[in-house]
One Martini backbone bead per residue (centre of mass of N, CA, C, O) as a GRO file, in nm:
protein
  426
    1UNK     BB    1  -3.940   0.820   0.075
    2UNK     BB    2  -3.779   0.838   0.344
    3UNK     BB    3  -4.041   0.980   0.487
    4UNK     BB    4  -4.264   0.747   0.428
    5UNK     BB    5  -4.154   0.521   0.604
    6UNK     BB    6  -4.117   0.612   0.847
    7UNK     BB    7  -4.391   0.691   0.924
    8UNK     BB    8  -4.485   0.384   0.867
    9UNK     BB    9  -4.336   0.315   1.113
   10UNK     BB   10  -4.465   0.528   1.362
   11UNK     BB   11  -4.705   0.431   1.346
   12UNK     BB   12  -4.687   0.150   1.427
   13UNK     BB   13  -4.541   0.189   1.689
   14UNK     BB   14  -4.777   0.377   1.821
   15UNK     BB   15  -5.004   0.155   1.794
   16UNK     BB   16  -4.804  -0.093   1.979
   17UNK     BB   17  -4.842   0.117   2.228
   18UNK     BB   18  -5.077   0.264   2.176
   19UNK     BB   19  -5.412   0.271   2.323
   20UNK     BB   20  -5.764   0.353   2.245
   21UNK     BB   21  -6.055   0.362   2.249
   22UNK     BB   22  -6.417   0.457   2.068
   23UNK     BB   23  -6.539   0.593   2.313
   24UNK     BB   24  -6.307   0.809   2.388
   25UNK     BB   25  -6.286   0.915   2.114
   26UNK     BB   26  -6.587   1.100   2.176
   27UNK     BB   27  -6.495   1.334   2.397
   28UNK     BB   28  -6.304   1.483   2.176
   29UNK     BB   29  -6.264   1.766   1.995
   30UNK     BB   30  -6.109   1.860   1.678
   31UNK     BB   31  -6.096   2.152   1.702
   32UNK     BB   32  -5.845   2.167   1.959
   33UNK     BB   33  -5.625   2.237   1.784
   34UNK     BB   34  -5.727   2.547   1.671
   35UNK     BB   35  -5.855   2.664   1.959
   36UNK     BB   36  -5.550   2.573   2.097
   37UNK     BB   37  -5.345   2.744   2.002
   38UNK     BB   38  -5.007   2.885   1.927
   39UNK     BB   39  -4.788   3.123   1.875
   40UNK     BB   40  -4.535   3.245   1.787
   41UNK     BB   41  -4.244   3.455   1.873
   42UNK     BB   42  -3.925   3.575   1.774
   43UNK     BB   43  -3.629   3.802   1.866
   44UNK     BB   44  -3.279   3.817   1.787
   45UNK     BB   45  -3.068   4.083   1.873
   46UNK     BB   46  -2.697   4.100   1.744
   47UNK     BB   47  -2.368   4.121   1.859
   48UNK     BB   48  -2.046   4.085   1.716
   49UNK     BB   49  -1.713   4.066   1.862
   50UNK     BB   50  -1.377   3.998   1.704
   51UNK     BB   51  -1.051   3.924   1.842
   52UNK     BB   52  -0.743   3.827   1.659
   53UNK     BB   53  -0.371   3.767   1.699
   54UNK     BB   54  -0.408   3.794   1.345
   55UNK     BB   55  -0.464   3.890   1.018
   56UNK     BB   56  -0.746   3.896   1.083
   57UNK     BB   57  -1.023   4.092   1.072
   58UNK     BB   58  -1.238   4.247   1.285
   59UNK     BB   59  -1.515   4.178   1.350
   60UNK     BB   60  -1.873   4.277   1.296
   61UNK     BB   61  -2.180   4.206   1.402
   62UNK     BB   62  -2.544   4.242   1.280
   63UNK     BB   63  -2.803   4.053   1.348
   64UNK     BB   64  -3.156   3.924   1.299
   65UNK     BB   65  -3.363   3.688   1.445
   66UNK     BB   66  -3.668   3.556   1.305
   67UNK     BB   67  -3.954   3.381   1.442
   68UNK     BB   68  -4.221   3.170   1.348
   69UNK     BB   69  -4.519   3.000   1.460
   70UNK     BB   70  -4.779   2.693   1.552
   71UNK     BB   71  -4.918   2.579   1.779
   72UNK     BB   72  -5.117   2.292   1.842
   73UNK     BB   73  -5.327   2.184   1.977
   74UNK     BB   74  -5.453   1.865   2.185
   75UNK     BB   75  -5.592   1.518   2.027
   76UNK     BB   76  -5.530   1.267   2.209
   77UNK     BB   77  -5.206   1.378   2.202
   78UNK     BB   78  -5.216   1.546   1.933
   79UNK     BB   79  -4.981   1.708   1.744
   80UNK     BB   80  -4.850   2.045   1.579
   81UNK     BB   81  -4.578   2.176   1.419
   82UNK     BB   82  -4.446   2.522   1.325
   83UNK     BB   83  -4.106   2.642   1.227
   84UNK     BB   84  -3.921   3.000   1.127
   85UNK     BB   85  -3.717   3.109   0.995
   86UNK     BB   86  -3.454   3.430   0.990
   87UNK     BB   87  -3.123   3.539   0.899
   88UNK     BB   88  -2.974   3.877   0.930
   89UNK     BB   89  -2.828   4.129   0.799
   90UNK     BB   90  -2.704   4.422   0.960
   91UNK     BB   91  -2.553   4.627   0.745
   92UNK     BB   92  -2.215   4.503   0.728
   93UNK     BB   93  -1.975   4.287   0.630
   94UNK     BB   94  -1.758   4.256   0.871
   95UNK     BB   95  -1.772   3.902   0.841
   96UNK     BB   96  -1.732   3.557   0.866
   97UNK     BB   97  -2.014   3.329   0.818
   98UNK     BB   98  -1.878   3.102   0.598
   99UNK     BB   99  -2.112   3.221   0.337
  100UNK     BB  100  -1.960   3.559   0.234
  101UNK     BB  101  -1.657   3.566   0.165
  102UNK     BB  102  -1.525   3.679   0.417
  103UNK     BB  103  -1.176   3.575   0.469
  104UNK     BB  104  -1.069   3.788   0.629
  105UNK     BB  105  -1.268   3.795   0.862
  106UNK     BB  106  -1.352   3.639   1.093
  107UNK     BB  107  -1.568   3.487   1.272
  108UNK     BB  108  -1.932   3.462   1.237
  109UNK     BB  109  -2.212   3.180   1.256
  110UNK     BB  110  -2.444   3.374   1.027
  111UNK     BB  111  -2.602   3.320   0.815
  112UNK     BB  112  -2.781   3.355   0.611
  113UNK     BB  113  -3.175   3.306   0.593
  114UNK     BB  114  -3.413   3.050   0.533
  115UNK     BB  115  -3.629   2.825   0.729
  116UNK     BB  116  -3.727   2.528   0.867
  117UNK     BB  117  -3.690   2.436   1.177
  118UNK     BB  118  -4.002   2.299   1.263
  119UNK     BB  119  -4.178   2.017   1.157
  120UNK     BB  120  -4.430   1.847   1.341
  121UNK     BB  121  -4.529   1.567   1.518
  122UNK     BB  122  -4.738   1.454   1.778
  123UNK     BB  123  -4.748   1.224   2.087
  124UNK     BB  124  -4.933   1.175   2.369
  125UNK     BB  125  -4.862   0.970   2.683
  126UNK     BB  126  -4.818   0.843   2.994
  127UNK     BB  127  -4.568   0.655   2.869
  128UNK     BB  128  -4.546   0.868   2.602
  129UNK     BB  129  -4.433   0.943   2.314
  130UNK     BB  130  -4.334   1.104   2.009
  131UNK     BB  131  -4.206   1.182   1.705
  132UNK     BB  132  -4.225   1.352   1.364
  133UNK     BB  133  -3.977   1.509   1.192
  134UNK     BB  134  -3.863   1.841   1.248
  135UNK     BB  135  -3.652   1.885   1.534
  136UNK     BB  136  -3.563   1.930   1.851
  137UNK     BB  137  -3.261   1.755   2.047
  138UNK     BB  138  -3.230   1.749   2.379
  139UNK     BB  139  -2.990   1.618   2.544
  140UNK     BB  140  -2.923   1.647   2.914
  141UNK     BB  141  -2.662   1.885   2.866
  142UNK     BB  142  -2.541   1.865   2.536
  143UNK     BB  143  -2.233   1.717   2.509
  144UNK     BB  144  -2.350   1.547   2.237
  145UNK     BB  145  -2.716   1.654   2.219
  146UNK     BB  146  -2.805   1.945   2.009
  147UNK     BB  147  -2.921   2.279   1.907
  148UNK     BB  148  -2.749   2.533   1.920
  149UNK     BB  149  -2.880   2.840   2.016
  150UNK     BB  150  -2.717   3.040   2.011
  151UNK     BB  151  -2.689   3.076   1.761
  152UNK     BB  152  -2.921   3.205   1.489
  153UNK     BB  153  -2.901   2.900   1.397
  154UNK     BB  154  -3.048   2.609   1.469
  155UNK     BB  155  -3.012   2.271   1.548
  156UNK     BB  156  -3.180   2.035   1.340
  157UNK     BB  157  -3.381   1.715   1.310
  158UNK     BB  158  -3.401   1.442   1.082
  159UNK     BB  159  -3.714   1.244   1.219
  160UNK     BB  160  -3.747   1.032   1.489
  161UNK     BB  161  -3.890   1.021   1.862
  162UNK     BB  162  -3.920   0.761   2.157
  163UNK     BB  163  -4.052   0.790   2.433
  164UNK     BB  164  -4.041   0.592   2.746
  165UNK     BB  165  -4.281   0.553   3.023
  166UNK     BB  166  -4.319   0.292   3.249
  167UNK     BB  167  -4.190   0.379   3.498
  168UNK     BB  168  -4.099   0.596   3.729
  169UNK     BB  169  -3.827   0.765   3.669
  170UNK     BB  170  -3.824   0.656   3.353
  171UNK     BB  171  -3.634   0.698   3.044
  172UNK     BB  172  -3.667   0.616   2.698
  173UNK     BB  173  -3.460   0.667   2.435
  174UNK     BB  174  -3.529   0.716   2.034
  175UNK     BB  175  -3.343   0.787   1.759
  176UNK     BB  176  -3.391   0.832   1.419
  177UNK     BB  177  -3.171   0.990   1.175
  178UNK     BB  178  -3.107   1.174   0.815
  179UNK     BB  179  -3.062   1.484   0.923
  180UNK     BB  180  -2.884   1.790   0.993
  181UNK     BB  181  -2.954   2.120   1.031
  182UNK     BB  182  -2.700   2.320   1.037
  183UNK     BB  183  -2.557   2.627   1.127
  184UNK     BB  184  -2.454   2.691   0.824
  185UNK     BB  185  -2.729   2.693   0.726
  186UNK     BB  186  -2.963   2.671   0.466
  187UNK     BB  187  -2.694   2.673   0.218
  188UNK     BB  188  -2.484   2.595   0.021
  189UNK     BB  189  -2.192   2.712  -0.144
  190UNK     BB  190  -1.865   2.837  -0.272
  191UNK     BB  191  -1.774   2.857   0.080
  192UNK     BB  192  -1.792   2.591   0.140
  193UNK     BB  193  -1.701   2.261   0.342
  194UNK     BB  194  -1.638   1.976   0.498
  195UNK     BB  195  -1.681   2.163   0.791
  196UNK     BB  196  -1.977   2.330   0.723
  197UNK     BB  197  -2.235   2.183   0.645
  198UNK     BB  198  -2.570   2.224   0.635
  199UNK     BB  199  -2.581   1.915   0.600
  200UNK     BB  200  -2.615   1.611   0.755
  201UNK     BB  201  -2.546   1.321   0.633
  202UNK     BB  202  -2.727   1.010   0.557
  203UNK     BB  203  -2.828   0.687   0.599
  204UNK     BB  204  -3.128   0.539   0.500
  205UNK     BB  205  -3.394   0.290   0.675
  206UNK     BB  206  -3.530   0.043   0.770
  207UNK     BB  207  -3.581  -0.073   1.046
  208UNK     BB  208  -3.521  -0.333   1.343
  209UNK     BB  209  -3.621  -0.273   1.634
  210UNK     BB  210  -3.496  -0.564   1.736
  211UNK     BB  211  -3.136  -0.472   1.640
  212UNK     BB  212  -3.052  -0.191   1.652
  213UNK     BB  213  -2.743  -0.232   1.702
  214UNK     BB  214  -2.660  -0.297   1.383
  215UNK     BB  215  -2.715  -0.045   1.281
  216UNK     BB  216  -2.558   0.062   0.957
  217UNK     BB  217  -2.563   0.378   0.846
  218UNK     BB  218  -2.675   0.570   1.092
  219UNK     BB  219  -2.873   0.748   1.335
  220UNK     BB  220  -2.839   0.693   1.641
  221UNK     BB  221  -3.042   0.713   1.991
  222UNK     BB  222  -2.976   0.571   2.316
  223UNK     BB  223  -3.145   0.702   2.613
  224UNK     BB  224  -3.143   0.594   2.975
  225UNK     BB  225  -3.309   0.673   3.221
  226UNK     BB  226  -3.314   0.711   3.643
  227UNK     BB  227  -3.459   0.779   3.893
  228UNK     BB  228  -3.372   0.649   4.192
  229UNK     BB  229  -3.361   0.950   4.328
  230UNK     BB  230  -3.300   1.251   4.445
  231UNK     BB  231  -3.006   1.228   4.421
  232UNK     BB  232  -2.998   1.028   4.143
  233UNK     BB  233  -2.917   1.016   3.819
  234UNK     BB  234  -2.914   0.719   3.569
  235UNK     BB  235  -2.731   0.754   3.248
  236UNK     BB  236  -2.767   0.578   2.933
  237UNK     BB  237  -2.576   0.542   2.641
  238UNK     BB  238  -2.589   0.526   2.267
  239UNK     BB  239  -2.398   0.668   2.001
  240UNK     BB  240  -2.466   0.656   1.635
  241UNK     BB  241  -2.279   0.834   1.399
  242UNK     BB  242  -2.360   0.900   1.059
  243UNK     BB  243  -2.106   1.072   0.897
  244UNK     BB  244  -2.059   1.170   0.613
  245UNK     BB  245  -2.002   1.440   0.483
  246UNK     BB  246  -1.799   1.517   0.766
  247UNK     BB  247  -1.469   1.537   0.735
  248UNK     BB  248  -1.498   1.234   0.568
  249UNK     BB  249  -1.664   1.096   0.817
  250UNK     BB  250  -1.442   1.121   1.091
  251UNK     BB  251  -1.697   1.171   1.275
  252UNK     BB  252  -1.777   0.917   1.304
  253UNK     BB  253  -1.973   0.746   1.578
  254UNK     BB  254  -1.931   0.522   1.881
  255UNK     BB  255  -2.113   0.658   2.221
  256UNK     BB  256  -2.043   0.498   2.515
  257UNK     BB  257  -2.231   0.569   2.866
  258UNK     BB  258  -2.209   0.742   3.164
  259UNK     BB  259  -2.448   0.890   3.405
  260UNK     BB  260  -2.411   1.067   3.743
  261UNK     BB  261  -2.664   1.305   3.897
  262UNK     BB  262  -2.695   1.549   4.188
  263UNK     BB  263  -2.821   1.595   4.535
  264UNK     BB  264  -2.630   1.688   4.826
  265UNK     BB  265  -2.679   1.902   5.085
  266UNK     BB  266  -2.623   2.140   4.852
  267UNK     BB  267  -2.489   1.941   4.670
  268UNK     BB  268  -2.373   1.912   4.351
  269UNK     BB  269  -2.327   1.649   4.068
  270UNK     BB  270  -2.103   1.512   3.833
  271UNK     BB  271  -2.039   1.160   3.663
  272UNK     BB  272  -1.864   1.072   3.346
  273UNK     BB  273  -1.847   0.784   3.106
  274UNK     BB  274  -1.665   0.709   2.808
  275UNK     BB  275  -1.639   0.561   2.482
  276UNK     BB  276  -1.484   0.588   2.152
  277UNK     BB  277  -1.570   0.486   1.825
  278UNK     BB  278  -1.605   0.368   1.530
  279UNK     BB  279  -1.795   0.458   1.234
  280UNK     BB  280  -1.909   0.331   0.952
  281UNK     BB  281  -1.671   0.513   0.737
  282UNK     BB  282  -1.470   0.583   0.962
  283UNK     BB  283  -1.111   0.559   0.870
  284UNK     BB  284  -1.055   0.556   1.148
  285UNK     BB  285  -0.901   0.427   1.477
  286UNK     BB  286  -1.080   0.456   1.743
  287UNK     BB  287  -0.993   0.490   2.099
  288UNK     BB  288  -1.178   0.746   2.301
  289UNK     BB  289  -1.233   0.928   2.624
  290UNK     BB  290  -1.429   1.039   2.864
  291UNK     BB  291  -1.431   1.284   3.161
  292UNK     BB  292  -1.659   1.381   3.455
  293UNK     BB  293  -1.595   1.602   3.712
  294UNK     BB  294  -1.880   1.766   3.940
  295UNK     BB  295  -1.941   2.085   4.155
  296UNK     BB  296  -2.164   2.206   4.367
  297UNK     BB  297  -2.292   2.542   4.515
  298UNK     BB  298  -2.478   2.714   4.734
  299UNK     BB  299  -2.459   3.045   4.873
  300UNK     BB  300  -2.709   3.296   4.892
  301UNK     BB  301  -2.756   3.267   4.593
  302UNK     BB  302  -2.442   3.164   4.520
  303UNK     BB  303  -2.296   2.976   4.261
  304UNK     BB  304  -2.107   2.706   4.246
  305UNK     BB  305  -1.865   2.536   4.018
  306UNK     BB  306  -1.629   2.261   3.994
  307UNK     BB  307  -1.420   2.108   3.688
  308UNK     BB  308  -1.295   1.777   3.486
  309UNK     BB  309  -1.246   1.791   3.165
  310UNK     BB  310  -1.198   1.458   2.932
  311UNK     BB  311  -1.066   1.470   2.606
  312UNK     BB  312  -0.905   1.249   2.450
  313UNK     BB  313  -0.647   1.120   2.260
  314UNK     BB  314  -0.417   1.034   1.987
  315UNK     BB  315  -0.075   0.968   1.811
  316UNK     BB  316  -0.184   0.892   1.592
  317UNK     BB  317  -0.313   0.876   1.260
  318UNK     BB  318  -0.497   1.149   1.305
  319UNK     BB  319  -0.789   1.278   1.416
  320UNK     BB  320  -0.832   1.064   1.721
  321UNK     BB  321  -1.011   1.236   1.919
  322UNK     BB  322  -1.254   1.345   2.087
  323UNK     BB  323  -1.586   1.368   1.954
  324UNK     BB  324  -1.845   1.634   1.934
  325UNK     BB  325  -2.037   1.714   1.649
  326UNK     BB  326  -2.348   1.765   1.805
  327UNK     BB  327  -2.324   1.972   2.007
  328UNK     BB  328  -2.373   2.256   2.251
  329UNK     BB  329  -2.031   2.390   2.226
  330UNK     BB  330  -2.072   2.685   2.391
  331UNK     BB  331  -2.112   2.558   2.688
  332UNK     BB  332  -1.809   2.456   2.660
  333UNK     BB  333  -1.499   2.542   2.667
  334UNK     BB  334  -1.586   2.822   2.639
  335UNK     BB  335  -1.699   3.130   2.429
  336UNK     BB  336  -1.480   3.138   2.212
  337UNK     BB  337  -1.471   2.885   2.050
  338UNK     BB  338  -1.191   2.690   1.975
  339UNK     BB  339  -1.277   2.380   2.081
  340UNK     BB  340  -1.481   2.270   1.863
  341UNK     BB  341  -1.208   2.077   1.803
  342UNK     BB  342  -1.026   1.815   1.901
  343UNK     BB  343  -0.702   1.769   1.940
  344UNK     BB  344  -0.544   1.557   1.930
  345UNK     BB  345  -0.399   1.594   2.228
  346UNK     BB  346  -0.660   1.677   2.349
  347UNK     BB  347  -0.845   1.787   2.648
  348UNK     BB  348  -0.814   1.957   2.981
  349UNK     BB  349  -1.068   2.094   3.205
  350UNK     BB  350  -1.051   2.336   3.397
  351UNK     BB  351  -1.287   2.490   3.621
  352UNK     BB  352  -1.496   2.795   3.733
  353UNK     BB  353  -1.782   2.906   3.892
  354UNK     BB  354  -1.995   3.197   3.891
  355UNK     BB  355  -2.360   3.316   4.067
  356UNK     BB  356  -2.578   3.645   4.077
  357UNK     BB  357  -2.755   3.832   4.202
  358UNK     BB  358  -2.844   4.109   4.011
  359UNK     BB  359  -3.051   4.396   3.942
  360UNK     BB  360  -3.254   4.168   3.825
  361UNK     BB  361  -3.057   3.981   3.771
  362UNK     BB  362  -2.760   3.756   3.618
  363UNK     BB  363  -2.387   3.712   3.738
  364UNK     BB  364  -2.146   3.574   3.535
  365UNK     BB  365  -1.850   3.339   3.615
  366UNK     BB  366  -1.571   3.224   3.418
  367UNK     BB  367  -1.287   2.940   3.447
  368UNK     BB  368  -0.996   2.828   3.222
  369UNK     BB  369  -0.786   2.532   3.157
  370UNK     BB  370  -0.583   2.424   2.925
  371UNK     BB  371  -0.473   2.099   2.824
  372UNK     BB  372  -0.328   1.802   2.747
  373UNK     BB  373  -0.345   1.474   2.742
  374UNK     BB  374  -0.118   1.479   2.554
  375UNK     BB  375   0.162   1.597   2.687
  376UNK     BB  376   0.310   1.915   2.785
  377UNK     BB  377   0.077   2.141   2.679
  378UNK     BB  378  -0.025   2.478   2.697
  379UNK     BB  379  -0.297   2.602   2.534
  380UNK     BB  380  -0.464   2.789   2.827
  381UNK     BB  381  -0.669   3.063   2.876
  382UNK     BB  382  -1.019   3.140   3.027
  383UNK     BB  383  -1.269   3.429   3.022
  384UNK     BB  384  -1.599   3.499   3.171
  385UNK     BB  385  -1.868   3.688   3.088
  386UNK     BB  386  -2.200   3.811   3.228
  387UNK     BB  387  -2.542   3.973   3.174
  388UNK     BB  388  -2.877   3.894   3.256
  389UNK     BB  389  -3.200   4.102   3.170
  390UNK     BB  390  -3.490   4.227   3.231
  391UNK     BB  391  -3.702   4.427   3.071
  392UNK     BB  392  -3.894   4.700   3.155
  393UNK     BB  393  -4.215   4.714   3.012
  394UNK     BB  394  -4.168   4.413   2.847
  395UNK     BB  395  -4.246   4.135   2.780
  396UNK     BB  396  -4.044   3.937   2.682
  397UNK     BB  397  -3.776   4.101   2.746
  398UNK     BB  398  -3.429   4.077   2.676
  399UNK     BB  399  -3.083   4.133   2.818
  400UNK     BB  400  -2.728   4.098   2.689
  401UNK     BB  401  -2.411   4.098   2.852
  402UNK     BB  402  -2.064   3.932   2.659
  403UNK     BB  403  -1.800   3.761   2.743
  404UNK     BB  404  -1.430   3.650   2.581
  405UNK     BB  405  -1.091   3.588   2.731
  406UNK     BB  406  -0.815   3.389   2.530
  407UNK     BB  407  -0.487   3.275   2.650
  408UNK     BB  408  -0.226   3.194   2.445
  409UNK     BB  409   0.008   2.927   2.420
  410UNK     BB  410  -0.013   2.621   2.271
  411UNK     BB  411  -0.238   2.756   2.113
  412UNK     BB  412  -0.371   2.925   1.901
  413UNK     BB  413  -0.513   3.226   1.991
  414UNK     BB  414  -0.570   3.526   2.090
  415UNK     BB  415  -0.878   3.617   2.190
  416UNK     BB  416  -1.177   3.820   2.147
  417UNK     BB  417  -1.530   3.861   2.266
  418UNK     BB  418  -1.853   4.070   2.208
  419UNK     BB  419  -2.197   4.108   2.320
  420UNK     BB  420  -2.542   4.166   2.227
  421UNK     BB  421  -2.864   4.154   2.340
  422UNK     BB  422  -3.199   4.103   2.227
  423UNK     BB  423  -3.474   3.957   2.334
  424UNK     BB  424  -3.822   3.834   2.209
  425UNK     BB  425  -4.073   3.667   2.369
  426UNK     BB  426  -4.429   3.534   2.300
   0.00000   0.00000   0.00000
């Protein structure tokens, strides 16, 4: 019922924006949803090693993720998509994906499992989008809002997204959502916890588009971008997250913010701040601040980039530090994944990193200080190393070897993780 509802509030809203003559619509056949259609198919083996300096048993996993769906043609901006993973254990289950009772060894969160990744209608207009069903939805850089296409099971949203292109450069986006189909499903069992929760859900209405900003119990996301030049592009966001049943509801939040980024002669830039309140159930009084200052230069083909991010902390009862519970998290903070959860004392990060082509491929290294917001506890440090390169004589196939070793100080333990993988896309 709460999906018959949206449907018919994106129906009145594209109907209100977008609109087209019976003339037009006399031009262009029917068929070419069918005849103009295109397969899906991925396939992502992966292997996965951690090793962690406490009880808990090294890790081995190996899994791998099959993708198949449907992109349909389009039929004056209208299409269709379907598309199913399946992700499965190859060989011993010895690592705990979360959900398969393995809490001996270390974590590699991919749980076993079948779902429909997405299923969506769409129509597309020069002046903009619409977007309605379970769909992908990465803004930005997804420092807040992504897929985590990471993982093995990847994170998408039940609900609708509406981009507007009024004027050349600028684009608004609002999307409205009332379930998340998180990393840990597809399905909750008796060893799911209150912190990862296969769907996060929230309260759905119907909307008052007149209102945006005052609807509550609710995942709203308002992004606006503006090309003003080619050096600089700015981004106003305010997310408002109703996560009820995620940790108790305590990392709901309204993260309103400013994002500014581009290149200039050659030095790319981005500069960014934000400050996040409670919102919806969410028991805690939060007030509390992101910031990120990074540059980045190309010399030879070498690319360079130092920055310095801070999600402030608070001393207050309870973690009330920045949190960014929808983001794409394993691209932030390190590969080891430690600081998937913001520490109450906050957390910044000095970072550096370089990339360069090598023997047909990509080899990337990552440096990380991780220090608290509040008092003078020194997390540690981590190393990353990647190297990404097209496997020869079969066209998409890519192969991918991965590590990350974070060294603990005053904070989790020292932990080593290593990748292999091999992915096919069709």
């Amino acid at each position: 019922m709460r999906m018959m509802k949206l449907t018919l509030l994106s129906l009145a809203v594209a109907s209100s924006t977008f609109s087209f003559s019976h003339a037009v619509l006399a031009e262009e056949a029917f068929s070419k949803l069918f005849t103009e259609a295109k397969p899906i198919l991925d396939v992502r083996y992966r292997y996965e090693h951690v090793d962690q300096d406490n009880a808990l048993n090294n890790a081995n996993a190996q899994t791998i993720r099959t993708r198949i769906g449907l992109q349909s043609g389009k039929w004056y901006g209208l299409s269709a998509l379907i598309e199913a993973d399946n992700a499965s254990r190859v060989g011993d289950a010895s690592y705990n994906s979360t959900r398969n009772g393995q809490g001996d060894y270390s974590v590699v969160a991919d749980p076993d499992g079948s779902e429909i990744n997405q299923a969506l209608l769409r129509y597309d207009h020069q002046y903009g989008s619409a977007v309605l069903g379970r769909q992908r939805i990465n803004l930005d850089n997804q420092r807040f809002i992504g897929g985590v296409a990471w993982r093995q099971n990847e994170q998408t949203y039940d609900g609708a997204l509406l981009q507007l292109k009024p004027l050349s450069g600028l684009t608004l986006s609002y999307a409205y959502i009332d379930n998340i189909n998180s990393i840990f499903g597809p399905g909750d069992n008796r060893f799911d916890t209150p912190a990862n929760p296969a769907n996060i859900e929230g309260h759905s209405h119907l909307l008052n588009l007149l209102n945006l900003l005052n609807l509550l119990n609710l995942l709203n996301l308002l992004n606006l971008q503006y090309v003003l030049m080619p050096q600089l592009t700015a981004t106003a966001y305010q997310y408002r997250l109703g996560l009820d049943n995620l940790t108790g509801g305590n990392q709901s939040s309204k993260t309103t913010g400013l994002r500014l980024n581009g290149a200039v002669s050659g030095v790319s830039y981005a500069l960014e701040y934000a400050r996040q309140s409670e919102y919806a159930s969410n028991p805690l009084d939060l007030d509390s601040e992101y910031r990120l200052a990074e540059l980045g230069y190309t010399i030879k083909n070498v690319g360079l980039k130092a920055g310095y991010e801070v999600l402030s902390g608070d001393s207050g009862p309870g973690n009330r530090a920045f949190q960014t519970p929808l983001a794409t998290k394993h691209a932030f903070q390190g590969w080891a994944d430690i600081f998937l959860l913001t520490p109450a004392g906050g957390i910044k990060d000095n970072y550096l990193s370089a990339s360069l082509p090598l023997l047909g491929g990509t080899l990337l290294g990552k440096y990380h200080d991780y220090r608290a917001e509040q008092g003078s506890s020194h997390y540690g440090s981590e190393y990353n190393l990647s190297y990404a390169r097209p496997i020869p004589g079969i066209k998409g196939l890519v192969g991918l070897i991965k590590a990350a070793r974070h060294d603990a100080v005053d904070f989790a333990v020292d932990t080593d993780k290593l990748w292999l993988q091999v992915q096919y896309s069709y």
